[in-house]
C-alpha positions, 0 to 999 in steps of 0.5 A, a space after each residue: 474526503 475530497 475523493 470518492 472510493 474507487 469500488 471495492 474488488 476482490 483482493 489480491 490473494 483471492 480474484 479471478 480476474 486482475 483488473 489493475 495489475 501496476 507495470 513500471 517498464 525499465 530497460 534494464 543497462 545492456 537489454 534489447 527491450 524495455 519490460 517488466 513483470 506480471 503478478 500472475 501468468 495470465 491465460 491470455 494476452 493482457 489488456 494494457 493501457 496507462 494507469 492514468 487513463 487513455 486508449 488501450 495499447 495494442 499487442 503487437 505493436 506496443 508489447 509483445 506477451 509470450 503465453 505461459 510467461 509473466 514478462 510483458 517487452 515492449 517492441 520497438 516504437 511502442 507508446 508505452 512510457 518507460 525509463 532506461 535508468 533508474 538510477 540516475 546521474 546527481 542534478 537529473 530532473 525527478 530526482 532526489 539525492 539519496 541512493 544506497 551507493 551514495 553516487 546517483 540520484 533515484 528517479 522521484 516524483 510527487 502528485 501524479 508523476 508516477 500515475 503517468 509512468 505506470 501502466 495497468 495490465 487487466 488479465 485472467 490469471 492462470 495461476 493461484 496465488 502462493 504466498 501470505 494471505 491474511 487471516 480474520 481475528 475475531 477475538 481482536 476485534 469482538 466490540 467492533 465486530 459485534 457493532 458493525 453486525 448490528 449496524 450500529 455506527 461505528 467510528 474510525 480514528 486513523 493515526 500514522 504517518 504519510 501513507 495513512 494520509 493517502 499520499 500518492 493515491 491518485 484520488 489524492 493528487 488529483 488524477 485518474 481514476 480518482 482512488 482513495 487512499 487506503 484508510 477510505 477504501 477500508 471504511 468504503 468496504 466496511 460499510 459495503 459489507 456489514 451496511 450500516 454507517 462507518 464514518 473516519 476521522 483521519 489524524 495522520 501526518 507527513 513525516 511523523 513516527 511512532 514517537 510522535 503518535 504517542 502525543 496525538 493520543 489526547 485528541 485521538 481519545 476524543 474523537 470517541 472512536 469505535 475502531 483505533 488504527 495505528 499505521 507507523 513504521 516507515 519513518 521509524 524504520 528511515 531512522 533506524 528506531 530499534 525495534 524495542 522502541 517501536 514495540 514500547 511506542 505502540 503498545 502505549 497508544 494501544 493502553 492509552 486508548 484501552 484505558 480512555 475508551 475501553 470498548 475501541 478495539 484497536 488494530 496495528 498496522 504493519 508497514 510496506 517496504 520502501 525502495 531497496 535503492 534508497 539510502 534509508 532502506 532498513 530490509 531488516 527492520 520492515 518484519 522485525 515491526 512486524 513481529 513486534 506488532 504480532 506479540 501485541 496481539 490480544 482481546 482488543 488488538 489485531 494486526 494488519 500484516 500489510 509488510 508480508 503481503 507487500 514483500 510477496 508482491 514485490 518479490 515477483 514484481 519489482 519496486 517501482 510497479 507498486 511506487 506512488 513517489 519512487 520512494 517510501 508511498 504506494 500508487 493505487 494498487 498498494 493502497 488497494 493492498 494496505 486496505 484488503 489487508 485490514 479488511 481480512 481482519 473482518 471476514 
């Protein structure tokens, strides 16, 4: 790993205090001011600064928060970077042709392009959070439970697609503050909190389905893992995949590994969702995944159910807040998601 872990914080569903709530300010066509939108109502004014470092921006100059209310507007002026279109004439500069409409391009950038849009927004929440939170699954995960309780080494194969590679992390594309993606944050906070040594094998590729995972599974079987993650679901969903297909493609690299290493317990990773603007947004296949994850349950297999968690945070923000390339990656605070999600699982 070229990138060290940032610290391990309380997840989202349970902090007293949100230090990197991700802000994405779009003038919205025929609107006075630029804005967007807390997860939680803070009880104070927030403290804002860019997501990839600098100075703090100043309230009352930069934005303006109105107490008792999540929306953050920006004053006339004001430093904080923002967009007046999202959607965007065909040739525009960060750009990628693939809109719903057909007619307009999405704003799109790899590396750190989105880092430097973003904005963070550090606050003590007057409000609990209401929607999904993740529970523990004990009888999924006995074996590795039981090494990690008594320090024994445990080791972590991942196979998925780009997100499971860590992409558009910050750590990953070079800029502040140097997060890791998800699948390092997870075996960070598996060590913090069980303190014996975990160590990740990361097999993941760009661009790769489900389909595709079933080929890898001789090298994942010898890589003799302790804990097996399975992380596909965004491409499959860009294609279309029925839903059956998906389930079958799981389900077979869960057995390959149970029958070459029946002792691995296995976790099925639920996928995030992508931009509702982009033209292979699949809304309807995202939980269907999900719940085919879910009848895989069993002694051995636990599932990660990142798309509920997801869903819920994009229902009270927007896309772009929690967008690492505008498209289908998440920025640092998704990946912090992704990992809390699989972290619950161990609780």
């Amino acid at each position: 790993m070229k990138n060290p872990p940032a610290a391990i914080t309380a997840p989202v569903w349970s902090t007293v205090r949100s230090d990197a709530d991700p802000l994405f300010f779009v003038q919205a066509e025929g609107a006075p001011h630029a804005s967007a939108r807390l997860l939680f109502v803070p009880k104070a004014a927030p403290r804002l600064s860019q997501a990839s470092g600098g100075a703090p921006f100043e309230a009352g100059r930069d934005f303006k928060w109105i107490a008792g209310g999540r929306e953050i507007v920006l004053l006339p002026g004001s430093r904080i970077p923002h967009r007046t279109q999202v959607l965007l004439p065909p040739g525009s500069p960060d750009s990628i042709g693939a809109s719903q409409d057909g007619k307009h391009h999405l704003l799109f950038g790899e590396g750190r392009f989105f880092h430097d849009q973003q904005v963070v927004a550090a606050y003590e929440p007057a409000e609990t959070w209401t929607g999904p939170v993740p529970v523990a699954d004990p009888a999924g995960l006995a074996r590795v439970r039981a090494r990690l309780r008594a320090r024994q080494p445990v080791k972590i194969v991942m196979l998925g697609d780009s997100i499971s590679t860590g992409l558009n992390a910050s750590g990953v594309v070079g800029a502040p503050p140097g997060q890791a993606g998800y699948p390092d944050l997870m075996a960070a906070g598996l060590r913090a909190r069980f303190g014996g040594p975990v160590t990740l094998t990361n097999l993941s590729v760009s661009g790769t389905n489900a389909g595709w995972g079933i080929a890898q599974m001789p090298a994942a079987v010898a890589e003799a893992p302790d804990l097996f993650l399975i992380a596909f679901g965004m491409n499959d969903a860009s294609s279309r995949c029925p839903t059956a297909e998906y389930r079958e493609n799981i389900r077979q690299m869960a057995a390959a590994m149970r029958a070459a290493r029946p002792e691995c317990d296995t976790v099925g990773v639920a996928t995030m969702t992508a931009n509702p603007d982009w033209n292979c947004y699949a809304p309807e296949l995202y939980p269907a995944y999900r719940d085919a994850l879910l009848t895989l349950r069993a002694p051995g297999f636990a599932v990660a159910d990142v798309t509920s968690v997801w869903s819920f945070v994009v229902g009270r923000k927007k896309f772009l807040d929690l967008a690492g390339n505008g498209v289908n990656h998440p920025n640092d605070f998704g990946h912090r998601l992704y990992a809390d999600v699989v972290l619950a699982l161990f609780r």
